[in-house]
C-alpha positions as CSV (number, residue, x, y, z in Angstrom):
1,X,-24.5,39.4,-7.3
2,X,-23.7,36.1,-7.6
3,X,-27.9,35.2,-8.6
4,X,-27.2,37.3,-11.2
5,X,-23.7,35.5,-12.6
6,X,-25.6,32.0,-12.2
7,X,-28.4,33.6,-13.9
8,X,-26.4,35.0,-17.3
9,X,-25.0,31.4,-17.3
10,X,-27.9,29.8,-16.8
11,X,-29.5,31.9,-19.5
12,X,-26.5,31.5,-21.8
13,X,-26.4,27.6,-21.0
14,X,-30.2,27.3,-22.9
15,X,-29.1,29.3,-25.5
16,X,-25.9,27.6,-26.3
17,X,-27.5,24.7,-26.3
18,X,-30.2,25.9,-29.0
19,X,-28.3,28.2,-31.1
20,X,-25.1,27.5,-30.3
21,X,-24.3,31.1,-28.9
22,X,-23.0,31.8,-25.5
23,X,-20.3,34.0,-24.7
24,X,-20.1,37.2,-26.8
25,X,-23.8,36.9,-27.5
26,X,-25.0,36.5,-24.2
27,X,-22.7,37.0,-22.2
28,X,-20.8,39.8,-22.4
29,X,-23.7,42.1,-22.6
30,X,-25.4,40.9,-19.5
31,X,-22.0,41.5,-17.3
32,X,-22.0,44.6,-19.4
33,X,-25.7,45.6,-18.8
34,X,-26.8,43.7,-15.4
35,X,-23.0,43.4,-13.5
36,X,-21.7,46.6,-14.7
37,X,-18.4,45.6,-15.5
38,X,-16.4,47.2,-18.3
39,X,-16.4,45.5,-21.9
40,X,-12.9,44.1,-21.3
41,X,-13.7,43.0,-18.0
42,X,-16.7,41.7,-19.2
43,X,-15.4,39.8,-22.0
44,X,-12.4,38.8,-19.7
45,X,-14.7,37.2,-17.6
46,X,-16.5,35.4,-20.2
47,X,-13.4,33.5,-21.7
48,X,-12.5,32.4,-18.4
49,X,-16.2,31.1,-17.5
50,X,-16.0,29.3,-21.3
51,X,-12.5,27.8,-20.5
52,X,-14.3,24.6,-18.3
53,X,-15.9,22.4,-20.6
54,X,-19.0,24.3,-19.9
55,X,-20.4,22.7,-23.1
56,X,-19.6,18.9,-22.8
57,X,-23.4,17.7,-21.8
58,X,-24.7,20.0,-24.9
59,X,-22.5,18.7,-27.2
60,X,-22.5,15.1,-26.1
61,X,-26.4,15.1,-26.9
62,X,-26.0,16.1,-30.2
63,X,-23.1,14.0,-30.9
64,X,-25.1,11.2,-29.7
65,X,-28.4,12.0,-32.2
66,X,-25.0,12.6,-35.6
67,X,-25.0,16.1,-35.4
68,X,-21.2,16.7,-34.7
69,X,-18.6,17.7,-36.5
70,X,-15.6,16.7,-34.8
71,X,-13.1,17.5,-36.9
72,X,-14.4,20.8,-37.9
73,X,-14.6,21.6,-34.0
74,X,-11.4,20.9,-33.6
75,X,-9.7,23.1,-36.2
76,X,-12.1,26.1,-35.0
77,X,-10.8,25.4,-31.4
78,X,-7.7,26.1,-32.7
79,X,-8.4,29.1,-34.5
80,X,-10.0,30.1,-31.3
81,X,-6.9,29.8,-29.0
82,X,-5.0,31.6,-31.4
83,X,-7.3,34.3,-32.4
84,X,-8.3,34.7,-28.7
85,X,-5.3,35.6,-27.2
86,X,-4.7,38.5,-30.4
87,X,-8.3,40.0,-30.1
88,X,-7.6,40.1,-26.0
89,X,-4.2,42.0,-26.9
90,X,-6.1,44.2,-29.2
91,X,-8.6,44.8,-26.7
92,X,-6.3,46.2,-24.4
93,X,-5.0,48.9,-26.0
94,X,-9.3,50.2,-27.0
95,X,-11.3,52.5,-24.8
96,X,-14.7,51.0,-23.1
97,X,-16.4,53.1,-25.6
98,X,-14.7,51.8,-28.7
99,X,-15.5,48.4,-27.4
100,X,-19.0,48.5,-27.1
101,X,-19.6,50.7,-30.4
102,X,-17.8,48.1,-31.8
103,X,-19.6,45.2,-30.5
104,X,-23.0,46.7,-31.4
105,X,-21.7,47.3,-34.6
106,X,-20.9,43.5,-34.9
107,X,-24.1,42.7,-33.6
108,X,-25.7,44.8,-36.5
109,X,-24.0,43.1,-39.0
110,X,-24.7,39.3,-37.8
111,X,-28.2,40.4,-37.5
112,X,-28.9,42.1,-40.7
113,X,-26.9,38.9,-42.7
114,X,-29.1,36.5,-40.6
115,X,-32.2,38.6,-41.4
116,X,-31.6,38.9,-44.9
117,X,-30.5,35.3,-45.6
């Protein structure tokens, strides 16, 4: 098993670095879909894995070539320590099925805007 955890981050490491995407993306469907662990567990486990400065080498290379926002990071770091810890609350109190219908359904969504834009 732990091949397969070094492979979703491995996977989600080269994606991250191309498109920016990693955890709910990538990574909580593969521990969903390849590690069978619930959704919350799942996403539980990808919070914690993106809590290291897991993307300190990817974003120091495109600081380096001007393409970092700093500021702007910083303000949606914060929105994302706040807004973390309610969606884990609010996670909590749904059903392993209403999680994943309502990932899929966000998944939907994203894809059909960034089809269709």
């Amino acid at each position: 098993m732990v091949f397969v955890f070094i492979a979703i981050g491995f996977g989600a490491g080269i994606l991250s670095g191309i498109f920016g995407i990693g955890g709910g993306i990538v990574i909580v469907p593969a521990l969903i879909l390849l590690a069978r662990l619930t959704p919350v567990t799942a996403t539980g486990t990808s919070l914690v894995a993106l809590l290291l400065p897991v993307g300190a080498l990817g974003a120091w290379e495109y600081y380096k070539r001007g393409h970092l926002n700093v500021p702007a990071a910083l303000f949606i770091a914060l929105g994302l320590f706040f807004g973390a810890y309610l969606g884990a609350r609010l996670a909590q109190h749904l059903s392993p099925v209403q999680l994943k219908r309502a990932f899929a359904i966000l998944l939907v969504l994203v894809a059909g805007r960034m089809w269709f834009s």
